[in-house]
Z-matrix of the N, CA and C atoms (Angstrom, degrees):
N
C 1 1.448
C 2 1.527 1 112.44
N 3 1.322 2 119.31 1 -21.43
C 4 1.564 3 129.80 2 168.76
C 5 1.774 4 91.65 3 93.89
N 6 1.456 5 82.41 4 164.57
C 7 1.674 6 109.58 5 -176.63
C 8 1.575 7 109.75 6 -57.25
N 9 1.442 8 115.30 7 -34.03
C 10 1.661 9 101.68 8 -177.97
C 11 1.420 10 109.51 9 -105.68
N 12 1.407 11 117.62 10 63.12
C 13 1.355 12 114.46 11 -176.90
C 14 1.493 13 91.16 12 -145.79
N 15 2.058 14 102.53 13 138.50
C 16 1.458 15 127.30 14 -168.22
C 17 1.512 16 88.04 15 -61.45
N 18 0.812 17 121.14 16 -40.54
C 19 1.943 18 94.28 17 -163.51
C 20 1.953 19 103.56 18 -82.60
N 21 0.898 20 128.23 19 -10.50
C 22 1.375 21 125.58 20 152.18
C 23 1.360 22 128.68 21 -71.96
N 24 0.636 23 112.70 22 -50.31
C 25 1.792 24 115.94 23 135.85
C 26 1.611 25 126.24 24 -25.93
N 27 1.040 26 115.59 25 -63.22
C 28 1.294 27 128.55 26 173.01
C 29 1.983 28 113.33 27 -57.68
N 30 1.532 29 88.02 28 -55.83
C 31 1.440 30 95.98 29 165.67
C 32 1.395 31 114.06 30 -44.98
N 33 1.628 32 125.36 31 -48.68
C 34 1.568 33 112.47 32 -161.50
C 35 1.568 34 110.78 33 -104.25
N 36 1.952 35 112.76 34 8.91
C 37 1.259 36 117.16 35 139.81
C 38 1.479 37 126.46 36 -49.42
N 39 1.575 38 99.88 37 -62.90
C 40 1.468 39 116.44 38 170.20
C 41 1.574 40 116.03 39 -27.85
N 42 1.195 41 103.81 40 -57.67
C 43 1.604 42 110.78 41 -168.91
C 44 1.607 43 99.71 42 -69.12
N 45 1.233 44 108.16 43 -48.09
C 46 1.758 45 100.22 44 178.38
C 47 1.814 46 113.12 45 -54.83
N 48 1.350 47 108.22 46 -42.60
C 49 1.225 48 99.55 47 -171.23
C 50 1.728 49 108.47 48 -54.93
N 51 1.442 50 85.98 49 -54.18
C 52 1.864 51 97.59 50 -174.84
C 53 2.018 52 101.06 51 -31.30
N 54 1.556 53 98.62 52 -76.98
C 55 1.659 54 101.54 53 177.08
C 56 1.576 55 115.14 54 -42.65
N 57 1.468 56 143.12 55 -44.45
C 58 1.187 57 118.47 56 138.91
C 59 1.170 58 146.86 57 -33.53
N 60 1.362 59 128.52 58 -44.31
C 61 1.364 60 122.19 59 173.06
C 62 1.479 61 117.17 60 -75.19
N 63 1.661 62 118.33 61 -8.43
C 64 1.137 63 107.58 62 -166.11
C 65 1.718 64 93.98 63 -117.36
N 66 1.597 65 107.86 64 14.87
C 67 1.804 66 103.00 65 157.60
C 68 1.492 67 90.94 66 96.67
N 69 1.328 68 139.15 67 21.73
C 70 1.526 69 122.16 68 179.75
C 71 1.920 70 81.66 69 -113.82
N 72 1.064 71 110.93 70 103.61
C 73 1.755 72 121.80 71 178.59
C 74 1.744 73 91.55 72 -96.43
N 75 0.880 74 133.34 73 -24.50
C 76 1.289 75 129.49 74 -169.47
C 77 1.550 76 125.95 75 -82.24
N 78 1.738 77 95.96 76 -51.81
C 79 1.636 78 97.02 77 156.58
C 80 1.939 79 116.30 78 -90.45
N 81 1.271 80 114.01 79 -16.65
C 82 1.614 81 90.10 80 164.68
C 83 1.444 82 133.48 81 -69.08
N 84 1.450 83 120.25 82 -30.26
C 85 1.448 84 124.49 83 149.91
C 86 1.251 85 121.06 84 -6.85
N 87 1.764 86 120.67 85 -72.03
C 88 1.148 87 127.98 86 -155.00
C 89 1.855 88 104.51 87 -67.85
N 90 1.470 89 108.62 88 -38.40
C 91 1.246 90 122.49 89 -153.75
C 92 1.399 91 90.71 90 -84.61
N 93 1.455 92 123.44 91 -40.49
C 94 1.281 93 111.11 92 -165.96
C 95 1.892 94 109.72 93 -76.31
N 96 1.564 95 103.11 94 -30.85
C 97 1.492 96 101.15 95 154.38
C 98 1.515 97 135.71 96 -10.42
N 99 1.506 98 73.99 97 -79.04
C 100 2.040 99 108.43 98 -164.96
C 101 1.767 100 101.01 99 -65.32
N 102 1.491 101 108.10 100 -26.00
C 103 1.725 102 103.97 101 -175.04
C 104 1.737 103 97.33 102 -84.43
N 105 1.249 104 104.73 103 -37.17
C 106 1.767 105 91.11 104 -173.35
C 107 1.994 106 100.30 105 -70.77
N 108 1.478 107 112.79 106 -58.08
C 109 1.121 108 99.08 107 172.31
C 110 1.477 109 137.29 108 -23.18
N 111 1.116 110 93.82 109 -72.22
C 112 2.168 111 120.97 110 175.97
C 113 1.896 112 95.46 111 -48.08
N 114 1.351 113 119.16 112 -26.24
C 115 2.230 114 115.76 113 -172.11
C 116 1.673 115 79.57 114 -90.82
N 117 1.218 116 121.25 115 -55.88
C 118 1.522 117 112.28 116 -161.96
C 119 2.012 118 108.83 117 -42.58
N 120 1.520 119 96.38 118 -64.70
C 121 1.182 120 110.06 119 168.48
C 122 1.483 121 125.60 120 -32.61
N 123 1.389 122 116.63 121 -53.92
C 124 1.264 123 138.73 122 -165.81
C 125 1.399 124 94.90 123 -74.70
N 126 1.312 125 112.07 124 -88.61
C 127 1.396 126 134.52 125 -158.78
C 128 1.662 127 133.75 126 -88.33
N 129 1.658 128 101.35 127 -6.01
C 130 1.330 129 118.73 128 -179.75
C 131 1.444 130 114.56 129 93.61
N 132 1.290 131 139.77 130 162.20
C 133 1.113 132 151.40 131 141.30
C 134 1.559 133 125.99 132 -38.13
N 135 1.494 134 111.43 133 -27.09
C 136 1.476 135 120.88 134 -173.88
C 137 1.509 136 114.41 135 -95.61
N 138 1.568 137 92.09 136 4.16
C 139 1.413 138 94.11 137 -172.98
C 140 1.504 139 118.48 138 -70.82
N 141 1.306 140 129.56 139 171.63
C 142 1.611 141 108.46 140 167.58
C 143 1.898 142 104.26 141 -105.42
N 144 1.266 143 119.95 142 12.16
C 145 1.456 144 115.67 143 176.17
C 146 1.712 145 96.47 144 -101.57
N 147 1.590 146 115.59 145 -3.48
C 148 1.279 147 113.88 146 -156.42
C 149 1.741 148 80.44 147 -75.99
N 150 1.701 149 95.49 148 -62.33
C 151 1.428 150 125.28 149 -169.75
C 152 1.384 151 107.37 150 -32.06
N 153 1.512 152 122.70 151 -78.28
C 154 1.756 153 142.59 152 149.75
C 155 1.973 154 88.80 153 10.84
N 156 1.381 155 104.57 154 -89.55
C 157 1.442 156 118.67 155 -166.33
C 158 1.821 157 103.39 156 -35.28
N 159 1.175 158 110.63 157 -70.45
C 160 1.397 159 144.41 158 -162.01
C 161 1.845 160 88.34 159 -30.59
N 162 1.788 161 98.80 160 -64.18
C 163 1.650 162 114.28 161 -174.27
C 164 1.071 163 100.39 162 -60.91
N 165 1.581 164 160.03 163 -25.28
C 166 1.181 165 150.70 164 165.00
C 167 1.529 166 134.14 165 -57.33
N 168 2.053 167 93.34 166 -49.78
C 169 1.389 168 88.00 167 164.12
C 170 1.677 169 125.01 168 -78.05
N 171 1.491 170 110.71 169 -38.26
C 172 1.431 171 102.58 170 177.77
C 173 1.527 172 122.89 171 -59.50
N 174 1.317 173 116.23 172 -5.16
C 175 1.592 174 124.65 173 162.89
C 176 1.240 175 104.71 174 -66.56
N 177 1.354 176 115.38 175 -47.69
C 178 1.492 177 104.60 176 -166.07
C 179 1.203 178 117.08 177 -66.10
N 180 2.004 179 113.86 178 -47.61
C 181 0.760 180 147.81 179 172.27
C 182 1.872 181 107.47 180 -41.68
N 183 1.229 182 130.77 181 -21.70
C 184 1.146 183 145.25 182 -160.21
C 185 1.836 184 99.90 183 -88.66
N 186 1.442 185 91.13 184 -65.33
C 187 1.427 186 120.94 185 -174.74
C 188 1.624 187 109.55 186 -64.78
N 189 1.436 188 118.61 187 -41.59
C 190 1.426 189 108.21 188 150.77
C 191 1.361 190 129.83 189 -77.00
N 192 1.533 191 115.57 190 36.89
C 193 1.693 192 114.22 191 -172.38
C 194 0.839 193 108.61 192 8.72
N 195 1.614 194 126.10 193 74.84
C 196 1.291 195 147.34 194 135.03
C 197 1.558 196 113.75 195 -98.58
N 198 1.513 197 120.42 196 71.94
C 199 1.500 198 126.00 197 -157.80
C 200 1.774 199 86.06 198 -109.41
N 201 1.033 200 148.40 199 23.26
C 202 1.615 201 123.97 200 147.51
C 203 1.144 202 99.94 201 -94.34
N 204 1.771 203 132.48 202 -37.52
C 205 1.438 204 131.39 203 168.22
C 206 1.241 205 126.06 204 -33.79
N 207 1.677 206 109.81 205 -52.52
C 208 1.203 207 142.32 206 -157.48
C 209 1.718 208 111.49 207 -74.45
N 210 0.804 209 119.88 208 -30.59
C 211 1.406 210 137.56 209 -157.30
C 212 1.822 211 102.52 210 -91.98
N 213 1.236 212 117.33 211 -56.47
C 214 1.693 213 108.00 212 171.56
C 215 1.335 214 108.36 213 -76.48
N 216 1.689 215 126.48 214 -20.92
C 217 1.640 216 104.54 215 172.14
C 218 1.193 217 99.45 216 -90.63
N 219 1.308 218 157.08 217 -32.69
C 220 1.880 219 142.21 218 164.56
C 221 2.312 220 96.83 219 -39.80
N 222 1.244 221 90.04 220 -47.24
C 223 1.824 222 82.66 221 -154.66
C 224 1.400 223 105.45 222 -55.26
N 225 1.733 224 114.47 223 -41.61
C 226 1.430 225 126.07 224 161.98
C 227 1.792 226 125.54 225 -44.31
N 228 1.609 227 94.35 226 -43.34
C 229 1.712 228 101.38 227 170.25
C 230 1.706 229 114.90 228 -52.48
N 231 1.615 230 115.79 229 -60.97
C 232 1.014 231 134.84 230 -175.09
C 233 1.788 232 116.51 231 -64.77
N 234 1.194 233 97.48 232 -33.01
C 235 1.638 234 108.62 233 168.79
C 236 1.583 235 113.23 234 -12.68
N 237 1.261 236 95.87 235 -44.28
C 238 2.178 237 106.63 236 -157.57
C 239 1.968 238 88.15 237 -100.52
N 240 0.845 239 124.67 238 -18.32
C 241 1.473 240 114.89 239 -154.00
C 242 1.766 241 110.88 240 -88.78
């Protein structure tokens, strides 16, 4: 589907989540980044797959007390809610 397409994106959410649940906080970060980034890009901020992403990384982002990070991608998550 190529690099700028929502379901590739989604795909390299997937993989972040997986490395989150299984305790790698260090490499899911990056991935969960690049998937919220790549929906923002794609699909807007208003999106609700944007949002989806957004709550993934600031979890992580949470869990690595990285809370100045954390705080504009949660406000972006919550945006739609």
């Amino acid at each position: 589907l190529g690099d700028t397409h929502p379901f590739t994106y989604y795909a390299v959410a997937g993989l972040g989540r997986m490395l989150r649940d299984r305790g790698d906080l260090a490499c899911a970060e990056p991935l969960l980044r690049e998937a919220w980034e790549g929906c923002r890009r794609l699909l807007g901020d208003g999106n609700e797959n944007t949002a989806k992403q957004a709550k993934h990384l600031g979890g992580v982002l949470l869990a690595r007390r990285k809370f100045a990070e954390a705080v504009p991608v949660l406000e972006a998550a919550t945006a739609l809610e």
